[in-house]
C-alpha positions as CSV (number, residue, x, y, z in Angstrom):
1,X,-22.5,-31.6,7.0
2,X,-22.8,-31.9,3.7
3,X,-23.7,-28.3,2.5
4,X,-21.1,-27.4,5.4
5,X,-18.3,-29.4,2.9
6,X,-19.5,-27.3,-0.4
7,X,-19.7,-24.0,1.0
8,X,-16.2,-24.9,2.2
9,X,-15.0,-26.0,-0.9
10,X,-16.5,-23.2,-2.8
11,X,-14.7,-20.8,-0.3
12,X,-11.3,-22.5,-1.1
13,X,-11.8,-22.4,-4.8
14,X,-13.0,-18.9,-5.4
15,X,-10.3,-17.7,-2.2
16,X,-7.7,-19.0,-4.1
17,X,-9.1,-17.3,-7.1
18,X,-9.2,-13.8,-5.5
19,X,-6.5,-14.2,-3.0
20,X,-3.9,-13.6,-6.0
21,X,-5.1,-10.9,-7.0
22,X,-5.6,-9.5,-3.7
23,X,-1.7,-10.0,-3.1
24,X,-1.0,-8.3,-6.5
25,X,-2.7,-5.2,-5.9
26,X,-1.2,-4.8,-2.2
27,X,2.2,-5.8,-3.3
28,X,1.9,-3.2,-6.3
29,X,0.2,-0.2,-3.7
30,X,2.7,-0.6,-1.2
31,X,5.7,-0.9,-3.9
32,X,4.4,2.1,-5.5
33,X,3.8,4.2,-2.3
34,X,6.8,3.4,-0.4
35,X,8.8,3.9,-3.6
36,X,7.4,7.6,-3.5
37,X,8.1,8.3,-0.2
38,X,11.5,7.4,-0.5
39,X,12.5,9.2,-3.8
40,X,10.1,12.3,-2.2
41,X,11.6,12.0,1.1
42,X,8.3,12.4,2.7
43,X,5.0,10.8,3.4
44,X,2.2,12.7,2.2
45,X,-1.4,11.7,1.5
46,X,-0.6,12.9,-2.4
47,X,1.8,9.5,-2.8
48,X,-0.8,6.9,-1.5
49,X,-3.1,8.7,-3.9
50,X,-0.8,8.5,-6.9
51,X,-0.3,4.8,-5.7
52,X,-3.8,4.2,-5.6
53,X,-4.4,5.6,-8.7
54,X,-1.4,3.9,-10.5
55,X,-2.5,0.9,-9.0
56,X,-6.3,1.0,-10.1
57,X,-5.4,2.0,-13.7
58,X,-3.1,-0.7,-14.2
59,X,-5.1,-3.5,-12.9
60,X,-8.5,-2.2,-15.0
61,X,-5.9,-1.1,-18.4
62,X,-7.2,-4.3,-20.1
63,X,-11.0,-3.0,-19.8
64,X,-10.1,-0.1,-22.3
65,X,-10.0,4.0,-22.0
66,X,-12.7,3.7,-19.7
67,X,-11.6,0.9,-17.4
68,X,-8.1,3.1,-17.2
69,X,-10.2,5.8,-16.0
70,X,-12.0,4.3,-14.0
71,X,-9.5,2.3,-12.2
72,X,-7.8,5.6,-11.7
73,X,-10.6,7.1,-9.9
74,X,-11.1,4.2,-7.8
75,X,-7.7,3.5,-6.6
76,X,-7.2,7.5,-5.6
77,X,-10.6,7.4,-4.0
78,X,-9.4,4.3,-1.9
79,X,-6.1,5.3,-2.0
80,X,-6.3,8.9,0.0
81,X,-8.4,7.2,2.9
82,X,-6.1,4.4,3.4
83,X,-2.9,7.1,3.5
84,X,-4.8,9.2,6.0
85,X,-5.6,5.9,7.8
86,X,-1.8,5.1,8.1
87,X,-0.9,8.8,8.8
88,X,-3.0,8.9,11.4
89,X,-1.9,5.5,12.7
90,X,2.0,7.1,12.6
91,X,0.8,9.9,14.8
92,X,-0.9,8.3,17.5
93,X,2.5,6.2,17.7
94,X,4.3,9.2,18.4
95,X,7.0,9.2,15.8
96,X,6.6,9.2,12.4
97,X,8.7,6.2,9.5
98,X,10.7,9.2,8.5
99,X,11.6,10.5,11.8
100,X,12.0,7.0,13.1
101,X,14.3,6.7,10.1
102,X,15.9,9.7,10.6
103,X,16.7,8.9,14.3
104,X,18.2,5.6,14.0
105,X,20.4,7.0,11.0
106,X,21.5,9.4,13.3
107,X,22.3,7.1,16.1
108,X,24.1,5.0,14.1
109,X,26.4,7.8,12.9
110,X,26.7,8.6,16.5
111,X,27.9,5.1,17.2
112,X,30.0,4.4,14.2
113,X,31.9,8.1,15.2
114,X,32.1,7.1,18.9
115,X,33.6,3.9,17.4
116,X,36.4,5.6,15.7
């Protein structure tokens, strides 16, 4: 029971720890990538890649030229499977965010004309 009470404790101190910077990253990766889509007007693979590579470079900037680099490389590496993951995702829903988007847009014009 004892070592059951550590290992939870442990778990809580160093979860906190990482959970932080866990939220950081995601909050920054989906910022970034949504932000792209909508200025783009499309979803592509190339804006979760540029997300993931902004992403990794800023969060590794303080390591130097090399942890810039490298954080660049790892957060498009990560970044292009997670995009074709969610891509993929949108497709076997049958409609895609932007022609989601696109049709309630629509409808609403529909309505608000019908309306007047």
């Amino acid at each position: 029971q004892s070592a059951h009470r550590a290992g939870l404790r442990s778990f809580i101190r160093y979860g906190w720890r990482w959970s932080w910077r866990v939220a950081a990253f995601v909050t920054v990766f989906n910022v970034v990538s949504t932000s792209l889509s909508v200025y783009r007007n499309k979803t592509t693979i190339s804006n979760f890649a540029s997300a993931g590579a902004f992403t990794g470079a800023l969060f590794r900037m303080h390591l130097g030229l090399q942890g810039l680099a490298g954080g660049f490389v790892f957060g498009t590496a990560f970044g292009i499977p997670a995009g074709g993951l969610l891509m993929i995702m949108e497709k076997l829903a049958g409609e895609t965010l932007q022609e989601k988007r696109n049709r309630e847009r629509r409808e609403l014009y529909e309505q608000k004309l019908a309306e007047w």
